[in-house]
N, CA, C and O atoms as CSV, one atom per row, in Angstrom:
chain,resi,resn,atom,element,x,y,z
A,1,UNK,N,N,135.180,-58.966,52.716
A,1,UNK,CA,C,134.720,-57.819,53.428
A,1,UNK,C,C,133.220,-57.999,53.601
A,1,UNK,O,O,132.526,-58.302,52.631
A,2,UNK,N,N,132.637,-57.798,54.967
A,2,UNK,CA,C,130.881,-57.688,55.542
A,2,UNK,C,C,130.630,-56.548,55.760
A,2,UNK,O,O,131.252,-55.583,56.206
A,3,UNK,N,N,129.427,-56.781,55.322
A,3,UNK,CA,C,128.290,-55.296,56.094
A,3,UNK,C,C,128.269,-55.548,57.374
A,3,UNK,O,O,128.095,-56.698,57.777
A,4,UNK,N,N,128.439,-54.543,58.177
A,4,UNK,CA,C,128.131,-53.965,59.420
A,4,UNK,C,C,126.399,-54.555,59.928
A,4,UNK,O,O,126.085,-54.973,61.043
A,5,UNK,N,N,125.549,-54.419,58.774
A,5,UNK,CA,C,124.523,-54.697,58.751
A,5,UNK,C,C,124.209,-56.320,58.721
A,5,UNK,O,O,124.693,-57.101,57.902
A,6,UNK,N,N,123.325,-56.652,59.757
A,6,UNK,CA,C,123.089,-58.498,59.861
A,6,UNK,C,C,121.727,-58.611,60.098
A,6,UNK,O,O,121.058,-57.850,60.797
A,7,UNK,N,N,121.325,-59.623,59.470
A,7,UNK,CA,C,119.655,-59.802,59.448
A,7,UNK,C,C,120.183,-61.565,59.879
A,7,UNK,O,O,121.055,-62.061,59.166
A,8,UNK,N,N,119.705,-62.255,60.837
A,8,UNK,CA,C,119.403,-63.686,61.099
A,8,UNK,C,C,121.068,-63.839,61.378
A,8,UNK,O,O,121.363,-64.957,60.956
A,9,UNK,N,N,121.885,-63.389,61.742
A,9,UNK,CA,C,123.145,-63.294,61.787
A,9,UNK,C,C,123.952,-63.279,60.804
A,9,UNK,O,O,125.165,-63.423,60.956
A,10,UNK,N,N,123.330,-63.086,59.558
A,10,UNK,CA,C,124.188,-63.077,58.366
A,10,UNK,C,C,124.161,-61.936,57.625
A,10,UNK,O,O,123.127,-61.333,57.337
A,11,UNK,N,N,125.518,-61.547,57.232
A,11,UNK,CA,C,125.839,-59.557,56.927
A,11,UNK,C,C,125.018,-59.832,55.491
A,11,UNK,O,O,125.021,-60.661,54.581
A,12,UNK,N,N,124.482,-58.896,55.782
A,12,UNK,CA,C,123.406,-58.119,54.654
A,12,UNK,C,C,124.094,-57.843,53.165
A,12,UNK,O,O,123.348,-57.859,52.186
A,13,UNK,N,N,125.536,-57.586,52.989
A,13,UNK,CA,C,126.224,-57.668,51.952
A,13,UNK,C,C,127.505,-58.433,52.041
A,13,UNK,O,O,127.841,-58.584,53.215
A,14,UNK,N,N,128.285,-58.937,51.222
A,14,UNK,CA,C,129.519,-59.404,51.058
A,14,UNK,C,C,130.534,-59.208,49.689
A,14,UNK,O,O,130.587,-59.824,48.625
A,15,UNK,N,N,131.231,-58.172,50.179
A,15,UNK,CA,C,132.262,-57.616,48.866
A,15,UNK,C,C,134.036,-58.944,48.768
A,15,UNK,O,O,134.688,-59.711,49.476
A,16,UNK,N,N,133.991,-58.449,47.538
A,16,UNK,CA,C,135.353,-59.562,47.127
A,16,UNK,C,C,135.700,-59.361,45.681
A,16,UNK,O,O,134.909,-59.034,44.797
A,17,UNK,N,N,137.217,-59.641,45.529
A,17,UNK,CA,C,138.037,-59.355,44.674
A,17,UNK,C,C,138.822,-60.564,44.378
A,17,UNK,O,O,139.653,-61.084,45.123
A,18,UNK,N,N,138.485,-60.926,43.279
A,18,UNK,CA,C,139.136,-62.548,42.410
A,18,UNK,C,C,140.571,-61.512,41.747
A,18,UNK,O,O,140.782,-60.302,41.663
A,19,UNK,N,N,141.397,-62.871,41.341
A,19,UNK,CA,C,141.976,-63.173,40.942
A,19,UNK,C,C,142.842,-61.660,39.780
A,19,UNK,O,O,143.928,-61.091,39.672
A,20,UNK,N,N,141.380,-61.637,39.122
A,20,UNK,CA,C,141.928,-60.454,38.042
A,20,UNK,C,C,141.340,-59.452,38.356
A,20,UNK,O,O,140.736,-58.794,37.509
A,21,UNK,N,N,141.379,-59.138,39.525
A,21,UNK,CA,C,140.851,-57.617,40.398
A,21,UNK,C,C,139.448,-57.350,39.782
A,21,UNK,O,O,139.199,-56.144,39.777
A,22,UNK,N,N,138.540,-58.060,39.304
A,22,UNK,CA,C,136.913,-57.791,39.367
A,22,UNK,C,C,136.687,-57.673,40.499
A,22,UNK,O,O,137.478,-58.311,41.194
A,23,UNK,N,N,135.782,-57.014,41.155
A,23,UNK,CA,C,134.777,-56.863,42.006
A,23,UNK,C,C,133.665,-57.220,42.426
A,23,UNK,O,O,132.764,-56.686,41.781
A,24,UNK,N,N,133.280,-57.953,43.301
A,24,UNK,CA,C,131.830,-58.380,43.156
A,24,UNK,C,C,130.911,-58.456,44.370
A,24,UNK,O,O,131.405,-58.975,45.371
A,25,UNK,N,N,129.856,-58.093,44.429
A,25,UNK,CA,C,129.158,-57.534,45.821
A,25,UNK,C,C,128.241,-58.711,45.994
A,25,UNK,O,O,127.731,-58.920,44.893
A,26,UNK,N,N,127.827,-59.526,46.833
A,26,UNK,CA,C,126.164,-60.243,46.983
A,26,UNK,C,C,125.844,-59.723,48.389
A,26,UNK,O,O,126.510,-59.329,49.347
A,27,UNK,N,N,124.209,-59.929,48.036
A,27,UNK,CA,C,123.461,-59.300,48.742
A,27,UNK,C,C,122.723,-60.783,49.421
A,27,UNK,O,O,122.346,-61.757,48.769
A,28,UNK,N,N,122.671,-60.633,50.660
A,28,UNK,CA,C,122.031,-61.388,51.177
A,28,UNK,C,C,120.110,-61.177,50.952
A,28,UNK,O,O,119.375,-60.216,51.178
A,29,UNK,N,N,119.838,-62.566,50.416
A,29,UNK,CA,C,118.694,-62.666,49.351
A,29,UNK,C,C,117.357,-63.326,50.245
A,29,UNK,O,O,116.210,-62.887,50.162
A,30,UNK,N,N,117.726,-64.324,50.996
A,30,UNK,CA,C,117.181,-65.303,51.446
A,30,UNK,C,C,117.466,-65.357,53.113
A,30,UNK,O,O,118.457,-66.013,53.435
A,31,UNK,N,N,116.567,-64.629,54.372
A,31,UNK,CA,C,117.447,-64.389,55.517
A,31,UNK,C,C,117.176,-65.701,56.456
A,31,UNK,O,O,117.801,-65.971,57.482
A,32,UNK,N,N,116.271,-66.343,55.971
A,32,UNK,CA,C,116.091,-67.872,56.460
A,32,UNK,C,C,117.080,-68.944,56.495
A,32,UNK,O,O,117.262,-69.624,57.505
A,33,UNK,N,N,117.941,-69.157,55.030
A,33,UNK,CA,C,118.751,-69.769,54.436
A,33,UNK,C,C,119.955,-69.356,53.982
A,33,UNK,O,O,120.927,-69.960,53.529
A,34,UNK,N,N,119.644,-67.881,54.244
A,34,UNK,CA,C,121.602,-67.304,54.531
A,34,UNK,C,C,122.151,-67.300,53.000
A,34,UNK,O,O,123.322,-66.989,52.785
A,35,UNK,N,N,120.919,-67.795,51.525
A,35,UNK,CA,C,121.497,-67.706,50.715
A,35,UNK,C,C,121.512,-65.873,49.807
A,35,UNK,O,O,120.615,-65.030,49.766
A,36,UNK,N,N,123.174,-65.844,49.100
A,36,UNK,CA,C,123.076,-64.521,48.470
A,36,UNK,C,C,122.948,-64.437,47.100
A,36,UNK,O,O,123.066,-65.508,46.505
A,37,UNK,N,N,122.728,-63.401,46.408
A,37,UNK,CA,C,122.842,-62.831,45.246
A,37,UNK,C,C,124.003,-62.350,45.116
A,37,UNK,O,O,124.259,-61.484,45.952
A,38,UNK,N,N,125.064,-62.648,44.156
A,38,UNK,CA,C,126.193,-62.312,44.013
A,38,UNK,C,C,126.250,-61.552,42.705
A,38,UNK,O,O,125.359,-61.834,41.904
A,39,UNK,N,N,127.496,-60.271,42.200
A,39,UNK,CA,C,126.942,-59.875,40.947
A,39,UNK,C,C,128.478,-58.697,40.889
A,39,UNK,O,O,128.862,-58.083,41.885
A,40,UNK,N,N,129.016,-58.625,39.786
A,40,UNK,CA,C,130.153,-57.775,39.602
A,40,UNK,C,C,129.672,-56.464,39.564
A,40,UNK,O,O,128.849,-55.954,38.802
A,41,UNK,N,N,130.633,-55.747,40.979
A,41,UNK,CA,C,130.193,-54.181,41.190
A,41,UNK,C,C,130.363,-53.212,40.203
A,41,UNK,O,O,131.561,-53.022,39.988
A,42,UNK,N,N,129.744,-52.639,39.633
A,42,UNK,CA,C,129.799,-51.891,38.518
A,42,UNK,C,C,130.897,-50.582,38.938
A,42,UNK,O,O,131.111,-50.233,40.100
A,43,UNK,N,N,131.469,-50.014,37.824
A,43,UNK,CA,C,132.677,-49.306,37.659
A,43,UNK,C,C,132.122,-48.086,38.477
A,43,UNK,O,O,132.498,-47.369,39.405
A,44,UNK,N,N,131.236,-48.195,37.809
A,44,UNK,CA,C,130.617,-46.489,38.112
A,44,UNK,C,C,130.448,-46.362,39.656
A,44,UNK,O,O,130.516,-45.248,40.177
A,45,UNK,N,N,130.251,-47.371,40.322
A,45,UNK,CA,C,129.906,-47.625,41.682
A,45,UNK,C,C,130.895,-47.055,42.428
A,45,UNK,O,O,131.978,-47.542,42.105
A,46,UNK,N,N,130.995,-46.201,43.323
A,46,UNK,CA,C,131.842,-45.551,43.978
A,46,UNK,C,C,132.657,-46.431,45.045
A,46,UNK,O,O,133.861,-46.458,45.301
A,47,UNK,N,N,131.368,-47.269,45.672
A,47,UNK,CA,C,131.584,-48.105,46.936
A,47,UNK,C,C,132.753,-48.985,46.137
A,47,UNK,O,O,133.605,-49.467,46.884
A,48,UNK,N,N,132.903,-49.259,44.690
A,48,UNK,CA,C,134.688,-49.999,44.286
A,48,UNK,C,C,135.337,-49.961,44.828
A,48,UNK,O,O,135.852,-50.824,45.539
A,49,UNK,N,N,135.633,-48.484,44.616
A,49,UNK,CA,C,137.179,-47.929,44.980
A,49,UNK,C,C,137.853,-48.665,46.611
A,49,UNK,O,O,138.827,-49.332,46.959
A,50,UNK,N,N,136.578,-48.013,47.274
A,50,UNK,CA,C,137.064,-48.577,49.266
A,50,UNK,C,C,137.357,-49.854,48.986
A,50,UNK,O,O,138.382,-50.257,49.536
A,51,UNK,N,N,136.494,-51.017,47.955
A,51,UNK,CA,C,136.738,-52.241,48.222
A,51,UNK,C,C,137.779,-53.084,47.386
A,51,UNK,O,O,137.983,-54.297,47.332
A,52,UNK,N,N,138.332,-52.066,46.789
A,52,UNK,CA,C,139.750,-52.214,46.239
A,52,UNK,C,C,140.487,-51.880,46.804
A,52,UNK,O,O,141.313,-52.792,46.858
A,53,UNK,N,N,140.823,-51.039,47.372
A,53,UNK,CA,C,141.644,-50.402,48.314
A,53,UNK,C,C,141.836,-51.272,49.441
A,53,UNK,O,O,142.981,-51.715,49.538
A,54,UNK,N,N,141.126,-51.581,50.197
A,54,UNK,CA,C,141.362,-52.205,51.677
A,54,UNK,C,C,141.424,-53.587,51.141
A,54,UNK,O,O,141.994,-54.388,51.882
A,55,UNK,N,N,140.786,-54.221,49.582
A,55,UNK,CA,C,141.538,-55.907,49.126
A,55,UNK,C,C,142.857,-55.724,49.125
A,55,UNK,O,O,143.456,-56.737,49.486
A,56,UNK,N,N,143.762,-54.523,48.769
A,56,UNK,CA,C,145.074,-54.586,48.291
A,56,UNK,C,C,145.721,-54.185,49.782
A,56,UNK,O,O,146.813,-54.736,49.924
A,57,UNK,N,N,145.338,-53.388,50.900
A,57,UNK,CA,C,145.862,-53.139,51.999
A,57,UNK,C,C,145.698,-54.196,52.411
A,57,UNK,O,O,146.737,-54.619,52.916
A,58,UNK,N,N,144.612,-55.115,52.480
A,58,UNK,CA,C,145.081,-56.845,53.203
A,58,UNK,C,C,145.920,-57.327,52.219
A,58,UNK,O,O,146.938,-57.813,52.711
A,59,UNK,N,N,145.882,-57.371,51.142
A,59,UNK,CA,C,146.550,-58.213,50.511
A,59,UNK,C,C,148.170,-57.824,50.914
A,59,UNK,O,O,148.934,-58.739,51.224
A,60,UNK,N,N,148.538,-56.713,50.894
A,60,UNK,CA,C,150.269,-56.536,51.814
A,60,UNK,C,C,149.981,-56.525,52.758
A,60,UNK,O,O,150.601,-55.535,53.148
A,61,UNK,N,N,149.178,-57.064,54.023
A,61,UNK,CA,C,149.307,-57.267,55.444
A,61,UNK,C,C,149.636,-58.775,55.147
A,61,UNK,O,O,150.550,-59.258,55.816
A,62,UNK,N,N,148.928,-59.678,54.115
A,62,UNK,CA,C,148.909,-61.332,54.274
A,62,UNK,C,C,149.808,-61.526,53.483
A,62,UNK,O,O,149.727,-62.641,52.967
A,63,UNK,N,N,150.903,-60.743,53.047
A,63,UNK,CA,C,152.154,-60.560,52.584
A,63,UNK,C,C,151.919,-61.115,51.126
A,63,UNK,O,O,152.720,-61.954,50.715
A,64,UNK,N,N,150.977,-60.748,50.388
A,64,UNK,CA,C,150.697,-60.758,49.209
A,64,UNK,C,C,149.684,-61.919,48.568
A,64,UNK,O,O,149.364,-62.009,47.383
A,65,UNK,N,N,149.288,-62.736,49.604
A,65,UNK,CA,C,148.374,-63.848,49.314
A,65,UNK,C,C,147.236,-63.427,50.400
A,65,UNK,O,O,147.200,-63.549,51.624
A,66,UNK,N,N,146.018,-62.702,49.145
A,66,UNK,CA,C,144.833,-62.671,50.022
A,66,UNK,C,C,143.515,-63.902,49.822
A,66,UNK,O,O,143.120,-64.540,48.846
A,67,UNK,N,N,143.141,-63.851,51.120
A,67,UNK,CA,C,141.891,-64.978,51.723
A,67,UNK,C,C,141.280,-64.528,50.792
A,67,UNK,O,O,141.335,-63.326,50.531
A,68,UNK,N,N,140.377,-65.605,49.900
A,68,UNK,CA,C,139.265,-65.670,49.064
A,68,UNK,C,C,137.814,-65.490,50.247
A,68,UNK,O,O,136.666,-65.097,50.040
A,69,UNK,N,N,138.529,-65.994,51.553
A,69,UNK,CA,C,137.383,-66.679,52.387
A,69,UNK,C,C,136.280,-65.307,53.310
A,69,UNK,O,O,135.911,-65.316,54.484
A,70,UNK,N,N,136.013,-64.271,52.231
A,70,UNK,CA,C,135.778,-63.189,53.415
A,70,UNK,C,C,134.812,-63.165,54.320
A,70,UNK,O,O,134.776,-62.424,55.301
A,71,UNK,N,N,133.736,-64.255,53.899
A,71,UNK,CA,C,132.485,-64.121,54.615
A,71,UNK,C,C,132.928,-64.306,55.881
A,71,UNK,O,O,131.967,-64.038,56.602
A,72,UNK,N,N,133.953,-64.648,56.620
A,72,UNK,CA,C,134.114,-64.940,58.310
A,72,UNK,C,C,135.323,-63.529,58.687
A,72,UNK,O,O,135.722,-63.159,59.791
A,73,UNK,N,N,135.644,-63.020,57.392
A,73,UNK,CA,C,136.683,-61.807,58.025
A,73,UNK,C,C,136.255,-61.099,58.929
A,73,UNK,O,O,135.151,-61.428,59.364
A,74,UNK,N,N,136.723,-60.260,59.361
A,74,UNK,CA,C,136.324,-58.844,60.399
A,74,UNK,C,C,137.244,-58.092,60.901
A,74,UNK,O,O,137.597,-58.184,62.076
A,75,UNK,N,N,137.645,-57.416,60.217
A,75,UNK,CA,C,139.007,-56.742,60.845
A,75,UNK,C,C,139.229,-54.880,61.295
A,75,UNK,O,O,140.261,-54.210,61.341
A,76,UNK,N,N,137.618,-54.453,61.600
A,76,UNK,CA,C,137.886,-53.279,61.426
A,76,UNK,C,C,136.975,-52.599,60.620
A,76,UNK,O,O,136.393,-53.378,59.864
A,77,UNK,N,N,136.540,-51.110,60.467
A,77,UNK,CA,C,135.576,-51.158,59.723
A,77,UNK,C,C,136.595,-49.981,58.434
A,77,UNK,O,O,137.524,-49.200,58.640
A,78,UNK,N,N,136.182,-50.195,57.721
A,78,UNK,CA,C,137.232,-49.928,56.106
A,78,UNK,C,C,136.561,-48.625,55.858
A,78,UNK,O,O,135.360,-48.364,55.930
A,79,UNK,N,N,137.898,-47.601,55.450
A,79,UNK,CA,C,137.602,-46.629,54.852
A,79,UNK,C,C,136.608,-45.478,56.027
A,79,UNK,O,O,136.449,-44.285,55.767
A,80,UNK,N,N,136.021,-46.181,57.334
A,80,UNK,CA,C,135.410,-44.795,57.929
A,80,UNK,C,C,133.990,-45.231,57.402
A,80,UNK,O,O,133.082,-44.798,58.112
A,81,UNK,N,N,133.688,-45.794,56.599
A,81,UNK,CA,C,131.878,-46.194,55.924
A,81,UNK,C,C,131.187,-46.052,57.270
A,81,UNK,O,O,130.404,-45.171,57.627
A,82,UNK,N,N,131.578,-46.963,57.853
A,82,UNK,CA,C,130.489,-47.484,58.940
A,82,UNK,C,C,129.706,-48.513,58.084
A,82,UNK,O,O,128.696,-49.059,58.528
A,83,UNK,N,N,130.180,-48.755,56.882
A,83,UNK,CA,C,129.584,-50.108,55.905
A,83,UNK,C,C,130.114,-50.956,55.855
A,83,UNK,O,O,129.669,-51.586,54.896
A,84,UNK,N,N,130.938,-51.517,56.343
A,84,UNK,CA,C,131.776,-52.715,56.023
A,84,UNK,C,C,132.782,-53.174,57.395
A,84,UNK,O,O,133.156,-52.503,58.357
A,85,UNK,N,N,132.990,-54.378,57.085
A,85,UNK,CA,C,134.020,-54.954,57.931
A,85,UNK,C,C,134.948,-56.055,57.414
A,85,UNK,O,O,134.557,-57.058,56.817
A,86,UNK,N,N,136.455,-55.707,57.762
A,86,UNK,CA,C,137.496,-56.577,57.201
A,86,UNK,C,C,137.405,-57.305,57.851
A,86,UNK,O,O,138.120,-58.303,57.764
């Protein structure tokens, strides 16, 4: 899942969900070199929930095997945010 938001053409955040349903957000750090800061979204963080939610709504659209690969996804913008894109 991307931010809506792009600096040098590269989304300003990138959310994702491994294996044992952690969470983890990076922030685009470096807008020259496209490199991010990556870091497990804290519980308390509200923005989780949407990005659990719409990992597990793709995950039964891709009939139970979801893309690790999100940085090129785009499917829509999740939850109504206006923050994100599948």
């Amino acid at each position: 899942m991307v931010s809506v938001q792009r600096y040098a053409g590269f989304p300003q955040n990138i959310w994702t969900v491994d294996e044992k349903n952690n969470v983890f957000e990076a922030q685009l750090e470096n807008r020259a070199t496209g490199q991010y800061h990556g870091y497990p979204l804290p519980e308390a963080d509200d923005f989780r929930k949407v990005v659990e939610k719409a990992w597990a709504e793709r995950s039964v659209v891709q009939g139970g095997s979801v893309d690790r690969a999100v940085a090129g996804a785009s499917h829509g913008t999740s939850e109504g945010t206006g923050r994100c894109h599948w």
